[in-house]
C-alpha positions, 0 to 999 in steps of 0.5 A: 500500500502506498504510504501517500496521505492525501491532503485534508480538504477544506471547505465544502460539504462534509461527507456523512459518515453513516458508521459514526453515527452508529457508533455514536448511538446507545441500545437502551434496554426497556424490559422490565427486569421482573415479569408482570405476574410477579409484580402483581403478586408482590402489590397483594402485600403491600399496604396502601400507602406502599400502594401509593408509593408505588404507583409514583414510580411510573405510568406502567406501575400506576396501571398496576395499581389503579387495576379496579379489580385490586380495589374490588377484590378488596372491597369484596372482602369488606363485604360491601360490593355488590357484583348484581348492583355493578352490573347493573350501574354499567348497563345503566351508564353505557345506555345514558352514554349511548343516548347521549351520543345520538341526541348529540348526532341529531342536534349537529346540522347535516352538511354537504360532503365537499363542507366535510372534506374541508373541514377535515383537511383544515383539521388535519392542516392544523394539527400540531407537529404537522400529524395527519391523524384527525383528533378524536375526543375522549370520553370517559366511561367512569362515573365522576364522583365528588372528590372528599374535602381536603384536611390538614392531613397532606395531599397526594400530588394527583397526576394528570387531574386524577384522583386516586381516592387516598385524599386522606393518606398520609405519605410520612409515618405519623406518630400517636402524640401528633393525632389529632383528638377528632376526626376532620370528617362528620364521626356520625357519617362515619359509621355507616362509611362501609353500609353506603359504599356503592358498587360502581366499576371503574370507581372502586379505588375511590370508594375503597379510598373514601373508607380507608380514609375514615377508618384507618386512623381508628384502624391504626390507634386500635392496633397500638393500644395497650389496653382496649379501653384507652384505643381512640373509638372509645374516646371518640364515641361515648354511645355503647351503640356508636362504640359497637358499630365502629368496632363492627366496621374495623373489623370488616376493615380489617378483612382487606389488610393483606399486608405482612402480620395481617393475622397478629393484628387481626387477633388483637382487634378481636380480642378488643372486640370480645372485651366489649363484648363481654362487658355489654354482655355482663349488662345484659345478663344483669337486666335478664336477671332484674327482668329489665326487659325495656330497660338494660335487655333492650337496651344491650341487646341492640348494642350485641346486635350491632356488634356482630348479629346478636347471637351472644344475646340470643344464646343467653335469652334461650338459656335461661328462658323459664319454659325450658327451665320448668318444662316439667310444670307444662305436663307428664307424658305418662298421664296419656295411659291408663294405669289399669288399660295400656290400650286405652289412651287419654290424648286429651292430656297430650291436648292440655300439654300443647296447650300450656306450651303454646300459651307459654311460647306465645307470651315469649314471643311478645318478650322477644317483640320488646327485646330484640329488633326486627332484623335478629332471628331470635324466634326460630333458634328457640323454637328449636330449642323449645322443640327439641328439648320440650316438646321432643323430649315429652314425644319420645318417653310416651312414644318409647313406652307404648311401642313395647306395650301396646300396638294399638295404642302406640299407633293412635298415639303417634298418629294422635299426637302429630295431628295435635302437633300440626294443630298446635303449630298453627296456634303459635304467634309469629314474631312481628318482623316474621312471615311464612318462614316462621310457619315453614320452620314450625312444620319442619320442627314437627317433621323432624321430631316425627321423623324417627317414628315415621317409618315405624309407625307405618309398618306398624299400622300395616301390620295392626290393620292385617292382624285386625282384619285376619282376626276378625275374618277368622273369628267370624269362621271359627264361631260359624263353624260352631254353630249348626250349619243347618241351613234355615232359608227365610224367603224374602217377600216382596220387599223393595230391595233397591230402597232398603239398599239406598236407606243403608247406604245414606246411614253408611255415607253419614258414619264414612264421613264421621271422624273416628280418630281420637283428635281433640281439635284446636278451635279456632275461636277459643285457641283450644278445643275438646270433643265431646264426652260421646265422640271421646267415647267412640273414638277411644273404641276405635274399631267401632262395630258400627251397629253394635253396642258397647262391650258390656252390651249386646248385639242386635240379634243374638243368633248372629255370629259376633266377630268382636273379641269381647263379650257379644251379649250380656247374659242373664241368670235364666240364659237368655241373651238380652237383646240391646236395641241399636243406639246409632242410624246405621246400626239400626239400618244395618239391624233391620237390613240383617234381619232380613238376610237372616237365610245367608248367614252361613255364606257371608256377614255384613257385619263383618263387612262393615267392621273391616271397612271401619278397621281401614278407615281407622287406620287410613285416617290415621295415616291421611294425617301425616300426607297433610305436609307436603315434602315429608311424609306426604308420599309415604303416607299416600302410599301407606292409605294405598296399601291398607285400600288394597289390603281391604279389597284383599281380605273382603274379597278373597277370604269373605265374598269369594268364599261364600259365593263359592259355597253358594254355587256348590250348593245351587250345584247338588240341589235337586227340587225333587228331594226338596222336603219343603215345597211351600214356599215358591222358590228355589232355596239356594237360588233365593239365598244366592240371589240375596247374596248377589244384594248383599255382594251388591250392596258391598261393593257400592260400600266400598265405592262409597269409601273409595270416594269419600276416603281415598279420592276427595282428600286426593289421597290417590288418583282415580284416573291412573289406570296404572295406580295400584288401588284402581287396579285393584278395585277393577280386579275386586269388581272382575271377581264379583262379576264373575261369580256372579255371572257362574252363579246365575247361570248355575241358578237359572239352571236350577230355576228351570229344573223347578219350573220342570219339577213344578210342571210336572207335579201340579199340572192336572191332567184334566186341565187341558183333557176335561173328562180324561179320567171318565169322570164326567162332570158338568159344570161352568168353563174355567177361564182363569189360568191353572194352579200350574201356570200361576205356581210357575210365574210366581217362582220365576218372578220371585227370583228376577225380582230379587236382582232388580237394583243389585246389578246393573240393568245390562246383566239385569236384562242378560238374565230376564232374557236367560230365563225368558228362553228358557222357561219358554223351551221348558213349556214347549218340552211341558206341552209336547207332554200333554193331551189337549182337548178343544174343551181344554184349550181355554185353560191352555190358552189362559195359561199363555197369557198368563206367561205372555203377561209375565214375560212383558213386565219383563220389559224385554221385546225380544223376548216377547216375540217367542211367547206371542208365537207361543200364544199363537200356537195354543189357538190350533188346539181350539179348532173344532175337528170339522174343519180340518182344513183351517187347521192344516192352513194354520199349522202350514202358515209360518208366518203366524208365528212370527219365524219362531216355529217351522211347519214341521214342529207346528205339526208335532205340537197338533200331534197333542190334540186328543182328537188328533186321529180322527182329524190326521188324515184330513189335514195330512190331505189338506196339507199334502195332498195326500190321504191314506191308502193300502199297499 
């Protein structure tokens, strides 16, 4: 390289050295040297003033700082923001801003395209430092709120026209000697400085701000006093009221200091607390003891309240209230039995001590009115403590007791006493400030009290009605099979069954809707109400034989088999049972309508019937009474009175009717009217006890619809209308049962009927009834126009029969079996008739004795039917054509027509056949018939 410098140059230009300016510049580092996540966790320690500090640094730490949700969560912790009421300030603000905005477009006047452009180029001309981005104004989205007065405290410098809501804080440490002795703000205002802090977004640095400034300094003295009493509140505010609100919010304020120690002194400030607390509470108990209810209780009380709820003042008031502590005074459980009879109860002692316990929490409740404000929940905390040590403690001795004595008594006792209770419930005053909540806790004390016997008292009510019900079923059997099994029918004259079975049935409506429980009712009017001595009476009987009388008495007919298990009658010292007369309607309804079914006896009872519709209406009632509230035992009890229904069905129809029905149709079976010893009566023996017993079964049947109705339906204690529902099942199948042996049984009855009708026909009918002289006894005398002994005999045994189901069944099976026995008793008579020589003489009393039959089978009101007997009425006119005019005969048996299809030529012919002149008549109508004569072969 050649060592020649070139000479500097002078003058000119100087050449821009790209490099230089390179070297010259300096890289400056803008990251931060700790990541921003851990910035925010190290600003959750620090305190408010290191907060303020801190947001001094710059505007990044400023951002972190001023972050409202740091503020929120803060103030969430105070338990003074509301994220419902932010919302709704938001959407409340973002609306007005939007409204604002477009009133703002529409009051601006429109303006020409080429206007707009000039002025947006001018905008953009004028622009400082010559920028083309066109100014856009800012509006803020933050409520302004009214910044707090300014004191003697100093000011934090505000950076850009900001408030960052700390007015009040201090920068520098200030020293106890130089606080001042009151507070540059109102002190009245100052306790309520957390309950009106407001919810706003974008603001909550201001409200926190606004609170840490009226209660830190009280904050901070709280924390450097020795002693609780010297601390600045207590030297501030002489009102034990004021004292106690101030010490409510310092610790509420304490709850958002998350600085270093926050737990030492969050500890003091409440031992501070307990302090003030003890000493109101010593003041408290002081007026408790002095009955000071207006003066010292009310007075503490508020003061407790204020502090922190109340609850010291609550749990002292209950501790020592006087029902708890005499609770023995109010009643003994063991005065509800009976020394001498453990299954006799008297539940109106039961009454008595709900009645004291409710008067005396009543007067409380009017002590708690006085004592306590409204927003204290002083009743229900006492009423559980009322309940679970008064009124349970009385429950479970008496319950405990009876379960191991006596079923019966142990389940109207639980049944009993929580129908009281739900009564008594009802009686109890509410505090003033209470609504349904307090009823609401009321029912749910009772359902918890009850709870532990609730699944017991139900297996064991289920299992008393079965042991009942099989007691008595079994008792009815065991003394019928000791009495003579002799059958002594008494034939029903006519009577009208229907109105007798619709007499019964309105008695028995009347008993289904009387209460049969021992329930002493509440009366609205005097608060506490008893039944009378006769309803007592009948309640404490329980299983009531509605028609029978008291144990010590008798029965209505003494040769009644008696299904109770006391003494049926009493006997006097010849023997003779004394009849008692019936002391209720349906127990003389039911006597009068027994002693009319006195030929069933032997198959199946009324009486037992009864009884055991009573037995479940007994144990439904008492059942129906835990369905009465809703969500706790409604569903099992539903289920319960389902059970014991079906049961009923159950027990009243397979072990009683379907047993006796059974038996009636065995005895339909083997009977034979020939072997009969007795035929002075018209009618079928076993036909006639069936046909009762279809009235009875009848009559039954609509007892249990009845109950169905009343019992199980109107108090909705099941559904009618679902036909997947265990009772409507069930009762289909009790009715298909009746159905069906009911139907066997008629139909073995109408054979049994028609074999009389034949047995009747063929031992009355005289042979000169429709022969005159077959005998060759010949005697003049007038022509009888009136039907045969015969022919009446058979009307009234047939009409006896029908008339005995005419209101027992429906008038479908009603006419099913007219039309039964209409066709059979007319194919009866054509066999009857083929079997007789009928003279023309005779022919008068034959026909007499159709129109007899015609005249019976039309009451039957069956047209149908009526047909097969007009055509028999026809047919007795060819035996009243005179031998000399074989012609008209022949033209009458060949005229089917006549006969309405009923009997073909042919079988007409056979019917002539029994004419007594028939020979000397054949070959004439054979001709005039046939064309024919007789001629040799």
């Amino acid at each position: 390289m050649s060592a020649i410098k070139k000479a500097q140059m002078t003058g000119g230009l100087p050449r821009m050295d790209l490099l230089g300016r390179l070297r010259e510049t300096q890289i400056v580092d803008t990251k931060p040297v700790l990541p921003a996540e851990i910035l925010s966790l190290i600003l959750e320690h620090l305190t408010v003033l290191d907060l303020v500090r801190f947001a001094r640094v710059s505007k990044r730490m400023r951002e972190m700082v001023y972050d409202d949700t740091r503020w929120v969560r803060r103030l969430q912790l105070m338990g003074c923001w509301n994220e419902t009421a932010a919302r709704i300030a938001a959407e409340e603000a973002r609306r007005k801003k939007i409204d604002s905005l477009n009133t703002t477009q529409e009051q601006q006047p429109k303006k020409t395209p080429a206007a707009n452009g000039i002025v947006a180029a001018r905008a953009v001309a004028e622009a400082p430092g010559g920028s083309r981005k066109p100014s856009i104004p800012h509006v803020s989205v933050t409520a302004v709120q009214k910044d707090p007065p300014k004191s003697r405290i100093a000011v934090l410098n505000r950076q850009d026209g900001e408030n960052d809501g700390f007015d009040f804080v201090a920068l520098s440490p200030t020293t106890p000697e130089t606080l001042p002795d009151h507070q540059p703000v109102d002190t009245l205002s100052t306790l309520e400085v957390i309950s009106t802090a407001r919810s706003i977004r974008g603001a909550a640095r201001q409200e926190y701000g606004r609170i840490h400034g009226a209660l830190n300094l009280y904050y901070k003295d709280a924390l450097r006093s020795k002693h609780p009493s010297n601390a600045r509140i207590f030297r501030v505010y002489r009102d034990p009221v004021q004292q106690a609100a101030m010490l409510s919010q310092l610790v509420k304020f304490a709850n958002s200091d998350l600085s270093l120690g926050w737990q030492a002194r969050e500890e003091k400030l409440l031992l501070m607390m307990s302090a003030f607390e003890d000493a109101v509470s010593r003041e408290f108990e002081q007026g408790l003891k002095l009955d000071d209810v207006d003066g010292r209780m009310k007075k503490y009380a508020h003061v407790l309240v204020t502090l922190n709820g109340g609850q010291r003042a609550v749990d002292l008031w209950i501790s020592d209230n006087p029902v708890i502590k005499d609770r023995a005074a109010l009643g003994d459980p063991m005065d509800c039995v009976s020394p001498n009879n453990q299954d006799h109860l008297f539940l109106e002692e039961a009454h008595s001590f709900l009645s004291h316990l409710s008067s005396a929490f009543n007067a409380q409740v009017t002590v708690i009115d006085r004592v306590f404000p409204a927003s204290v929940s002083v009743v229900v905390p006492y009423l559980q403590k009322i309940g679970n040590e008064v009124l349970a403690s009385y429950i479970d001795t008496l319950f405990v007791y009876l379960q191991g004595k006596s079923t019966e008594s142990y389940v109207r006792a639980i049944s009993g006493v929580y129908d009281q209770s739900l009564r008594f419930a009802k009686t109890l005053r509410s505090p003033q400030a209470s609504g349904d909540e307090f009823y609401e806790a009321v029912d749910k004390l009772v359902a918890d009290i009850f709870a532990p016997y609730a699944t017991t008292y139900f297996s064991e009510e289920l299992a008393f009605f079965k042991r009942r019900s099989e007691i008595e079923v079994s008792g009815w059997e065991r003394q019928l099979s000791q009495q003579d099994a002799s059958l002594e029918s008494m034939y029903m004259t006519n009577i009208n069954r229907q109105a007798d079975k619709r007499d019964f049935l309105t008695s028995f409506k009347k008993v289904v809707m009387m209460p049969v429980n021992v329930l002493p009712s509440f009366d609205i009017s005097s608060r506490f109400g008893g039944k009378s001595p006769a309803i007592r009476a009948i309640d404490n009987e329980d299983t009531l034989h509605t028609y029978q009388a008291p144990p010590s008495q008798g029965s209505s007919r003494p040769d009644t088999p008696n299904p109770s298990n006391g003494p049926a009658m009493l006997i006097s010292r010849s023997g003779t049972p004394i009849p008692e007369p019936p002391t209720t309607e349906l127990a003389a309804k039911a006597a009068i309508l027994k002693s009319k079914l006195e030929g069933i006896r032997t198959l199946f009872s009324l009486e037992v019937a009864l009884n055991l519709v009573h037995m479940a209406k007994s144990s439904i009632d008492r059942a129906a009474v835990f369905a009465r509230v809703k969500g706790t035992f409604d569903a099992e009890a539903r289920n319960e009175c389902e059970v014991i229904f079906i049961m009923l069905l159950r027990t009243l129809g397979d072990r009683h009717v379907k047993a006796g029905f059974d038996q009636a149709v065995a005895q339909l079976a083997i009977y034979n009217p020939r072997a009969a010893s007795d035929q002075s009566q018209p009618g079928v023996a076993p036909l006639v006890m069936f046909l009762e017993l279809v009235n009875v079964g009848d009559l039954i049947q609509q007892m249990l619809d009845v109950f169905y109705e009343q019992e199980l339906v109107a108090t909705k204690l099941t559904d009618r209308h679902d036909f997947l529902n265990p009772t409507v099942k069930e009762k289909k199948r009790f009715e298909q049962m009746l159905d069906e042996r009911v139907a066997a049984g008629l139909n073995k009855g109408i054979e049994v009927l028609m074999a009389e009708v034949e047995f009747v026909c063929a031992t009355t009918q005289n042979v000169e009834d429709f022969n005159p002289g077959a005998t060759g006894m010949v005697i003049n005398k007038i022509v009888d126009i009136t039907p045969s002994n015969t022919a009446i005999w058979v009307v009234e045994v047939v009409s006896a029969h029908t008339k005995m189901l005419v209101g027992s069944t429906d008038k479908n099976m009603l006419d099913v079996f007219n039309q039964e026995i209409g066709l059979r008793l007319f194919a009866t008579l054509c066999k009857h008739l083929k079997r007789q020589r009928i003279s023309v003489a005779g022919s008068i009393k034959l026909i007499s004795d159709m129109n007899h039959y015609f005249m019976f089978v039309q009451s039957l009101k069956n047209k149908d039917l009526l047909e097969y007997f007009k055509a028999l009425r026809e047919l007795a006119q060819i035996y009243l054509i005179d031998p000399s005019d074989a012609k008209e005969l022949a033209a009458i048996i060949a005229d089917t027509d006549r006969f309405h299809g009923i009997f073909r030529a042919e079988e007409v012919y056979e019917y002539a056949e029994r004419r007594a002149d028939w020979y000397q008549v054949k070959s004439r109508v054979e001709k005039a018939m046939y064309g024919i004569g007789c001629c040799m072969m």
